[in-house]
N, C-alpha and C positions, 0 to 999 in steps of 0.2 A: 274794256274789261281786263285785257293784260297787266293793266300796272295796275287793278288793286291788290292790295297786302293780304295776307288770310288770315282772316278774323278767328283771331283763340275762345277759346268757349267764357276764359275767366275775365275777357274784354267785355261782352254782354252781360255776364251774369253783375260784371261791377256796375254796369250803366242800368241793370235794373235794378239795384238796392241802391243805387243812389237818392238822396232827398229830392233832387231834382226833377222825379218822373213821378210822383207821388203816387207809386204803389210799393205797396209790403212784398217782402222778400218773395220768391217764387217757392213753391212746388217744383219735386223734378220732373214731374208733367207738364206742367206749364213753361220752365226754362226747356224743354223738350220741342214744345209748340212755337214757341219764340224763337229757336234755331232755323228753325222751317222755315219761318213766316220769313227771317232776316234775308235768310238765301234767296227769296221770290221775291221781295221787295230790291236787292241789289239786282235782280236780272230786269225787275222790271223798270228801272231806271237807268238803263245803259243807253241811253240816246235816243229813244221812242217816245213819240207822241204820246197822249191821252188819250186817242182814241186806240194807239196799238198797244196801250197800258192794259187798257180795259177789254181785249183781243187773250193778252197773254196771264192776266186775273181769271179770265174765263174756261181758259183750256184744260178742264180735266177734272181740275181740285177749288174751282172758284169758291164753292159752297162750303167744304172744309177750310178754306181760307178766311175765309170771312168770318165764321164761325169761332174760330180763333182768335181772330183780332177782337170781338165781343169778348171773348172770355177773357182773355187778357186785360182789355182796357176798364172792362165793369168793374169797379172794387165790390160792388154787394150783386154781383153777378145782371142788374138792369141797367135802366138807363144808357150807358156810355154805349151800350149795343146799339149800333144805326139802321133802324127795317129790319123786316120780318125777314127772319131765316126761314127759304121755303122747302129745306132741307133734302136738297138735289141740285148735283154740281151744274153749274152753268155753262153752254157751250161758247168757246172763244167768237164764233161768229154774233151770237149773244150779245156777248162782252163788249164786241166792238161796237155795236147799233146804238146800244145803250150809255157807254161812252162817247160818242159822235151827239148824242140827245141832252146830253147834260153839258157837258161842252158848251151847244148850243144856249141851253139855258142860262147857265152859269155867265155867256158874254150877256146874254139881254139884263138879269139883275145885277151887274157891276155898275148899272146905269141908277141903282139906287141913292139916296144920298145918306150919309152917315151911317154906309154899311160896309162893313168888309166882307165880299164873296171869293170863294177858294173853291178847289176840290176835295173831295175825301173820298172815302171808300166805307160801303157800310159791310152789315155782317155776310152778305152772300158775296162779297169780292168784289163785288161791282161798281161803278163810278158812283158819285152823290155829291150833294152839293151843300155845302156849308155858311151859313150867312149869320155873319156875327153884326150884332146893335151893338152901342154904347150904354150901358142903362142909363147914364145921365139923358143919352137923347130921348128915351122911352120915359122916364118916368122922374120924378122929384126924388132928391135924397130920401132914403126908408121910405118909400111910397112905394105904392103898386096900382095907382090908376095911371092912365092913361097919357097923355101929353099930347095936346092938338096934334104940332108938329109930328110927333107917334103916329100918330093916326095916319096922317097924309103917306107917310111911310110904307104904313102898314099897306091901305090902300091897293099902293103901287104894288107892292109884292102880291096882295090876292090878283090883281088882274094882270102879272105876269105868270101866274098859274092857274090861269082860264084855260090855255091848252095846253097844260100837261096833268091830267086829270087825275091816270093809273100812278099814281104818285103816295108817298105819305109821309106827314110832316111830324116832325120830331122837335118841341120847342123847349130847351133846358134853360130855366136860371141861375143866376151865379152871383157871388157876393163876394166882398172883400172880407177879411176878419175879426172888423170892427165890430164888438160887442160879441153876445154868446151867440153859443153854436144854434142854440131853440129861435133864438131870434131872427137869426141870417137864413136860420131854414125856412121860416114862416116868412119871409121875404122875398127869398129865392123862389119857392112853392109859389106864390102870390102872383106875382108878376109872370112868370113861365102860363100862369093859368087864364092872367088878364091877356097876354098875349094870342093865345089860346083861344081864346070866346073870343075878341075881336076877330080874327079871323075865320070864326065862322060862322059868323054875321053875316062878313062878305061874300061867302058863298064856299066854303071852305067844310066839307062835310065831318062833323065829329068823329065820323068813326076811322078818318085818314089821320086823327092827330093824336100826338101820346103829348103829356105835357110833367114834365117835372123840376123841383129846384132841385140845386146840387150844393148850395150854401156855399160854403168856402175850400170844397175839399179839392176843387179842381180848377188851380190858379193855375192865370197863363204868364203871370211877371212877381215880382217881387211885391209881398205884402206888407216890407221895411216902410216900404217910400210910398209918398202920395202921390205919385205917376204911375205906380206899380197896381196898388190900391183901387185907381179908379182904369187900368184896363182891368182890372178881374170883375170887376161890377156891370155884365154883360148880359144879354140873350142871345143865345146862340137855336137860329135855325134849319134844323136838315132835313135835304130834299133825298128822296132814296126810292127807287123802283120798287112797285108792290107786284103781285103775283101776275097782274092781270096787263102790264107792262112788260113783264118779262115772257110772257106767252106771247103778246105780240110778234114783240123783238123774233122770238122764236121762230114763229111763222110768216115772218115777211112784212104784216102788217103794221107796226109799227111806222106812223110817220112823223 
């Protein structure tokens, strides 16, 4: 912690009007919340695990943390928010359970094929887990059915969430910039929703899933090049603790 530099206010506020983070300039309420968030995000990266991440997310302010990071990241205030804010701070002991439980998770779906799984954090502060597709592997160019191989995939991912039930899934679509914006929406939307039904076919209860496309407003590479192009043509799915997981955790029961 002693050799970082102290970060000036006009350091952030450049890295957020940059084109590169594709949101519009802040509110001084917002570059307000973002000063917050920066300081809690450096402490909690100073040499700690993921489960003592999700310990030090929890202590106090997890709720107003999380909350913040939704507000921030939504451009139209939905979507980009990860689970239900259940609007009350989470206790670090919490934090940690719940963190050690995704963890968990997160190693058994890396065993996916043609997935990228990570961590994230949704809007209560909390750990959650992030699983990006290829859309090439999901689905035919401009298409939104299905693909065998999809399927097999998908499969695997519903019956790695056979035990972890208090859970709810969050499925966005994404599109490169090729063609209009109505198009890429109706595409993005499509496949986020075939996604969607598929998996609760397999046992995956609608009322745990929100599904939406996001078109092209939120690329992860360069939409110059055709390498750029086709990572932004994605499904991205997140795992994130619902009310009835975090009560758990709460009281012990959580296993």
């Amino acid at each position: 912690m002693k050799n970082l530099r102290k970060t000036e206010k006009s350091d952030i506020f450049d890295w957020i009007n940059t084109g590169n983070n594709h949101l519009k300039p802040l509110s001084d309420m917002k570059k307000f919340v973002l000063m917050f968030l920066c300081g809690t995000m450096i402490l909690s990266g100073c040499g700690m695990s993921n489960t003592g991440k999700g310990s030090l997310i929890g202590s106090g302010a997890g709720a107003a943390i999380g909350a913040g990071l939704g507000y921030l990241i939504g451009k139209d205030g939905k979507g980009a928010a990860i689970g239900a804010a259940i609007g009350t701070a989470v206790g670090g002991g919490t934090g940690a359970i719940i963190g050690k439980k995704m963890d968990q998770k997160a190693e058994e779906l890396a065993a996916l094929e043609n997935a990228q799984v990570e961590t994230v954090e949704d809007v209560n502060g909390l750990k959650a887990i992030k699983v990006t597709f290829d859309s090439g592997i999901l689905f035919d160019f401009n298409k939104a059915t299905l693909k065998a191989d999809a399927k097999r995939n998908l499969d695997k991912f519903a019956a790695e969430m056979a035990d972890l039930p208090d859970t709810d899934i969050t499925v966005l679509g994404h599109t490169d910039n090729v063609g209009s914006a109505e198009a890429n929406q109706k595409v993005s939307d499509n496949r986020a929703n075939a996604v969607s039904s598929y998996l609760q076919g397999k046992g995956i209860a609608k009322s745990r899933i929100v599904a939406e496309g996001h078109s092209y407003n939120d690329p992860v590479a360069d939409n110059s090049t055709a390498e750029g192009r086709a990572q932004n043509r994605r499904v991205e799915i997140y795992i994130s603790a619902n009310e009835n997981m975090i009560k758990a955790a709460e009281n012990g029961t959580l296993q």
